[in-house]
Each structure stands twice: as C-alpha cells, then as structure tokens.
N, C-alpha and C positions, 0 to 999 in steps of 0.2 A: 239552145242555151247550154253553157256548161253547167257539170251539179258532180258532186262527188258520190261517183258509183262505189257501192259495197258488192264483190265478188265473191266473198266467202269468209268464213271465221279467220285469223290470224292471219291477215292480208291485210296490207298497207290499203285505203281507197287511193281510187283514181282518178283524176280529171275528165271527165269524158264532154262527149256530145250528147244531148239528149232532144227527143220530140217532146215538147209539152203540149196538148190537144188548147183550143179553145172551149170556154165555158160551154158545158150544159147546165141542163134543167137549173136553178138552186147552186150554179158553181159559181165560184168566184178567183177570176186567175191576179195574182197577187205579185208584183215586183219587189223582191225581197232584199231589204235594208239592211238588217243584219243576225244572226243566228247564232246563238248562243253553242257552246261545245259542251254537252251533258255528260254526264257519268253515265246515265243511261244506254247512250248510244255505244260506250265505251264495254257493256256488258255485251253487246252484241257483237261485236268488231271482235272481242276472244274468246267465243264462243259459248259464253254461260248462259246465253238464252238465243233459241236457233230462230231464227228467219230465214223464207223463202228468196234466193235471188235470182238475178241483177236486182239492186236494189240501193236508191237513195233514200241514206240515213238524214239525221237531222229534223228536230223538229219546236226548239224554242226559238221563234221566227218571228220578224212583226215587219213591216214593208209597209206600202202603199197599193191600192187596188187600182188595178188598170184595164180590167173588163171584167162586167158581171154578165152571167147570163139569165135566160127566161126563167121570170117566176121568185128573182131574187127584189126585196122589198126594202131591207134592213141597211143596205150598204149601197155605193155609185162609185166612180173610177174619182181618184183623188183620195179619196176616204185614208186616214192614216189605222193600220191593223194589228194589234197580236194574234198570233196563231195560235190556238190551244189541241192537245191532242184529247181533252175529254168532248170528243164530237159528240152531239148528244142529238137523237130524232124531236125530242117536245112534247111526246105525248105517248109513250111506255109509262108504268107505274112507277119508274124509279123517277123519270123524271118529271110527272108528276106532283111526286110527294116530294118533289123541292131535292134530290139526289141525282141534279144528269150526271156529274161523273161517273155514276153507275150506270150508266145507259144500256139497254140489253139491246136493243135494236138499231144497232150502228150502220147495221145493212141497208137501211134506210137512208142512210148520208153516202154511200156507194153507188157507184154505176153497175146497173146489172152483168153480169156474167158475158155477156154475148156482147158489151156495146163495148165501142173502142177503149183501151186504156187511157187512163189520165197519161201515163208518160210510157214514150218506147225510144229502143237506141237499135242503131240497126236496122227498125221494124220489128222487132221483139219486143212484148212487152217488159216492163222495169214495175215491179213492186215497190209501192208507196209504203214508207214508213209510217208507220202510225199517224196514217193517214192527210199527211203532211207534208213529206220530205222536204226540210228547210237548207240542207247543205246545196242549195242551187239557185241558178237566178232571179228564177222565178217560184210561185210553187202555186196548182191546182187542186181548189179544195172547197169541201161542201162549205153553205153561208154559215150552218152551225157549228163551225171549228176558228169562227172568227168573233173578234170584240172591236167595234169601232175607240177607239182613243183622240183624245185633243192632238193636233199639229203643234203645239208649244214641249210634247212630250219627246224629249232626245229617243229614236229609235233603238240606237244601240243599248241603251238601257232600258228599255220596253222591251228588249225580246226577253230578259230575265224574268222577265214576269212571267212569259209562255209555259214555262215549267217552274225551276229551279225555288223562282220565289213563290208563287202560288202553293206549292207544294210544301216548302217550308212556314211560311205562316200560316197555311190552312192548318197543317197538321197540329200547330198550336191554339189557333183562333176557333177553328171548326173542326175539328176531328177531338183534340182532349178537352178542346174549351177550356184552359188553366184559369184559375181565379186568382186575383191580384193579392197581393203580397205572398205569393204560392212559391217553394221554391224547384227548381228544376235541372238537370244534363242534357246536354246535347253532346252526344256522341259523335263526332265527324265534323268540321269545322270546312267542310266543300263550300260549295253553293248553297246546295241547300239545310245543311246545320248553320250557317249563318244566318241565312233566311231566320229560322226557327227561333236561332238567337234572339235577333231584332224582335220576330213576333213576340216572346216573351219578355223581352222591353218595354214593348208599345204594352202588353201587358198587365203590364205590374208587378213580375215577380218580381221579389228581391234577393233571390238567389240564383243567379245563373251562371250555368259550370259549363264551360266548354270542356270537350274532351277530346285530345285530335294527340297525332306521333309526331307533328311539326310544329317547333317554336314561333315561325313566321307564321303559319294557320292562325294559332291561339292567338301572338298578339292580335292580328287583325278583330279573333273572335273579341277580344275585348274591348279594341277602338268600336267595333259596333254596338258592343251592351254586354259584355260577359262581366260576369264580378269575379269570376276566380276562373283559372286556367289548371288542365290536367294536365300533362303528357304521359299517354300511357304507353310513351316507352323508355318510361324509369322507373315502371311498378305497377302494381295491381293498380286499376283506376276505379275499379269499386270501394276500395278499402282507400283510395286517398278523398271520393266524394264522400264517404263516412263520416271523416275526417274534417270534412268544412262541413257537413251539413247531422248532426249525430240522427243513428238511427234511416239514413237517406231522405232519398230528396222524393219530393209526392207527383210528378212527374218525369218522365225522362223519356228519349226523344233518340231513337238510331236514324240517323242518315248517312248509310254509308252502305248497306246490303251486305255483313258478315254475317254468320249465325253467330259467333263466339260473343261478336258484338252485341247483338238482340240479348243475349243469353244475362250479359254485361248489364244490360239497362234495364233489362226486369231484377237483378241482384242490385242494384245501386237503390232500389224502391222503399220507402219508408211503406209501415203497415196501411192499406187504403191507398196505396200507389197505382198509379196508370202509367205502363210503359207503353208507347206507339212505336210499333214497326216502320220507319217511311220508305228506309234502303231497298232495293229491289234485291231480295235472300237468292243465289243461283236456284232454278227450277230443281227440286228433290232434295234438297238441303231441310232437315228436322229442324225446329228449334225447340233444345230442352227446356223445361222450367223446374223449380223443387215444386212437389205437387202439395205438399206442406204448407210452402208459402202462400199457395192459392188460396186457401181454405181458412188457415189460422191468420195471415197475416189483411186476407181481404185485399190481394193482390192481383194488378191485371193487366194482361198482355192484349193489346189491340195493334191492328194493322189500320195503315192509313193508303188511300189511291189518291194522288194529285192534290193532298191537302182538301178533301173533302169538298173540290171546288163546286161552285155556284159560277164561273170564270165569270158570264157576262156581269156580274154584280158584284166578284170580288176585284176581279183586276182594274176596273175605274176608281174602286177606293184604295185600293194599293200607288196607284197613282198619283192622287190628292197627296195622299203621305207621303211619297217623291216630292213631290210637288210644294210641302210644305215645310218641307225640309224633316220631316221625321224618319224617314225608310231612306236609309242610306244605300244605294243603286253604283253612286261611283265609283266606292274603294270594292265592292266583289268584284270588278274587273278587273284582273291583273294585268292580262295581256290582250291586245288586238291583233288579228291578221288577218290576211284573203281567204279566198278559198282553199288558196293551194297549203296555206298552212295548217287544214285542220290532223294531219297524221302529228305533225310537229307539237297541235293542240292536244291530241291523246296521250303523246309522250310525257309532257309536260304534267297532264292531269294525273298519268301515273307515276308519276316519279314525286307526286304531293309539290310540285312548284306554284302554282296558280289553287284560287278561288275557282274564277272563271274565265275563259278564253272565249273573245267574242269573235266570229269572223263578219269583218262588213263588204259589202257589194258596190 
C-alpha cells in the first residue's frame, strides 16, 4: 500500500511503499476513507515533540473494515469506522472508573516485542503513529482504537470526529463541563477551537469569543456559534475579552499549544474561572500563572487529553448532532486532497489558510 512516510523532524513526507501485516489476535485491518490533517501531527513533522522513525504519521482516520482477526467480537468486514487514538485495554483502573482516555496499559492493545510489525518498508520495521497511522491506505489496529458508525454517516467528515472534534467538544462537554448561560474564549479558531466553539453552543453559553490572528478563521468561528470575534493581532486579546465580557469570561479554552497563549486564557478568567489547556504546549515549555490569582481570585488551570473522551459513547452522539443538523462538520473542511497533498496540507495549516484539510483515498 502507499502511506506517507515521516523520515525525520523538518522533512517534507514521502510517498512510499509499505508492508501492512494481516490481522492478529483483537486486530482489525481497516481500508481507509479519509484522514483528516491535524495540527498535531504538524508538531511532529518540526520537531517540537520527537518520534522514533520511519514512521507513518496520521491518525484522524475512519474507512470501512475489511478483515478482522481471532478473538475480535465487536466489529466484521464491511462495518463503516472511526479511528481513535485514545486506544484503551477495558480493564486498568482508569478505565475502569469510566477514564479510557487515560489508559495506562496501552501495551495491551500492542503486539509484543519479538512478533512481526504491524507495518515494514524495505523489510524494516516502520513505527505506528499513535498507534494508528492514518496517512495511508490502509491502517492496522487494535479493535479498541475503533468505533463502529451508521453507513448513512459521509466518511469524510467522520474522520473529524477521530480527533479534532472529540477533542474539542470533549474539552467543553467533559473536561470543564460549562453550564448554560456561562460565558466563554476559545483561543485558536483551527479545528479544534471550533469544535470547542460549536460545544459551547450546543451548550448554552451566551457568550462565546473566539480569539484567532485570521479574519477568515473568526468569521467562520462565528458562522458556527461565536458571538464576538478577537483578533489578537490588533491588540492585547485579554484586555479586548475584558472588554465584551467585564471582569472575564468563567471559562476559556487554548487550542492551539502556545505557552503565551495558555498564560492568555488563564488572564482573560473572571474570579472562579476554569482555563483548559487542550493545545499540545512543546515538551519543557513552563506555563506561568500569577500565583495571586490562584488563591484570591479562585482561579484554575486544567489540562485536557482528547477531550476527556469516552470515544465509543461520545462519537455516536456527536454524530446524531451531525446528523440532525446541529454540529456543523461541513464548513470545518476547507480543503480536500490525496495523499500526495498532505505537505501542501501542512503548509497551508501553517500559514492559518484552512480549518481543516481532509485527504480522501
């Protein structure tokens, strides 16, 4: 199959050839429909968070299955799928108490040490991406990194749900839980500050401020549910949320992985505010707070992983709300292309022109 290899930090990927194995134990080999282009992967590609290679990236993915192997119960070939990267074992204490995205026993949904690779090029092994790799044709993965979905549900916009949007409404729905009429910032107007947006739509706040440096971002943030638009590259954007909201806003929400940003969305907080980290911060980056504010003002900094997902129980209801016209899925795609265009996808992500870039198969 082709799949887009990752050879090293600041390195274009490449088209290659790859082995994908046939299913083991609990596997399930997966023909891949279409894969979303994350900012995530985009932190790796320039070296802000190291991975071992060869190595195919990608991992907001949803396809159709087309072999399961021994022992697998939940899923048959045909099945329509999103891929989640919060692979979870079922039975460690996080997930347990209802927390698999915390999973500590992921080693569990791996192949041992000594058994063949899920993928090799050459005859070399190729490291799986968080444990997914979706930039390819196929992609080979445990049954618990999978959610069956309706065949009425359009693929290409099923794979947003794999991350982008789980990630973003989780971290409103399920990580700060906002309470309706509550108001709010989202920092970052990507994928997943929009997500976030929409969550606190479906919500109830009645104050929702996007905060993005592109005019094209924000209007979009507002076609989906923003009430007021930043751009904080015409000024302090703490001091202009002040300013719509006196005193700030009792939630706010970084999806974008700056410190300065995080630093931004704990100061934008009214007293008894909850700021959620969601951005992925570079590995050894501080983020400061006034330690004053913590104390007198009853202020709080929390981090969020994948929106606090539940995936097999949130993303069937994220989909209803597709499905019923309330979660708006088709304007976050800006662009489509193949395979070959996901460098062209990165470029684009950083230079702030798209939401999101999907590539389909």
């Amino acid at each position: 199959m082709r799949a887009a290899m990752f050879r090293g930090p600041n390195q274009p990927l490449s088209i290659e050839e790859v082995e994908i194995d046939a299913p083991q134990d609990r596997e399930v080999l997966v023909k891949t429909a279409a894969c979303g282009v994350c900012h995530s992967d985009l932190h790796f590609v320039d070296g802000l968070y190291p991975h071992p290679t060869p190595a195919v990236l990608g991992h907001e993915a949803a396809g159709v299955v087309e072999q399961v192997g021994p022992g697998v119960t939940y899923l048959k070939p045909g099945d329509h799928v999103i891929a989640c990267l919060s692979v979870f074992c079922g039975y460690c204490e996080q997930c347990l108490t209802g927390h698999p995205n915390r999973c500590y026993n992921r080693s569990a949904t791996q192949r041992p040490p000594a058994a063949k690779p899920r993928l090799l090029a050459g005859g070399k092994p190729v490291f799986q991406f968080l444990e997914i790799s979706g930039y390819a044709e196929k992609i080979l993965v445990h049954e618990n990194a999978l959610v069956k979905i309706p065949e009425a549900m359009p693929l290409d916009r099923a794979a947003l749900i794999g991350c982008g949007v789980t990630t973003g409404l989780g971290a409103v729905l399920n990580t700060a839980k906002i309470e309706a009429g509550s108001t709010v910032a989202v920092f970052g107007a990507g994928g997943v500050g929009l997500a976030a947006i929409q969550g606190a739509r479906l919500a109830g706040a009645r104050v929702i401020i996007a905060v993005d440096m592109h005019e094209s971002k924000l209007a979009l943030a507002k076609r989906l549910g923003a009430t007021h638009a930043v751009d904080a590259s015409q000024g302090d954007p703490v001091g202009a949320i002040r300013g719509i909201v006196r005193g700030g806003v009792q939630y706010s929400f970084e999806a974008i992985g700056l410190k300065a940003v995080a630093e931004q969305a704990f100061e934008a907080l009214a007293p008894g505010g909850v700021a959620t980290i969601v951005g992925m911060i570079p590995i050894g980056q501080k983020v400061e707070v006034d330690g004053f504010s913590l104390f007198w003002g009853e202020r709080r900094l929390q981090g969020c992983n994948m929106g606090s997902n539940r995936f097999r129980v949130d993303m069937p209801r994220y989909i209803d709300l597709y499905m019923q016209g309330r979660l708006n899925l088709d304007d976050m795609i800006t662009k489509r292309g193949a395979l070959e265009d996901v460098n062209e996808a990165f470029r684009a992500m950083k230079a702030g022109e798209v939401a999101r870039t999907v590539l389909t198969f």
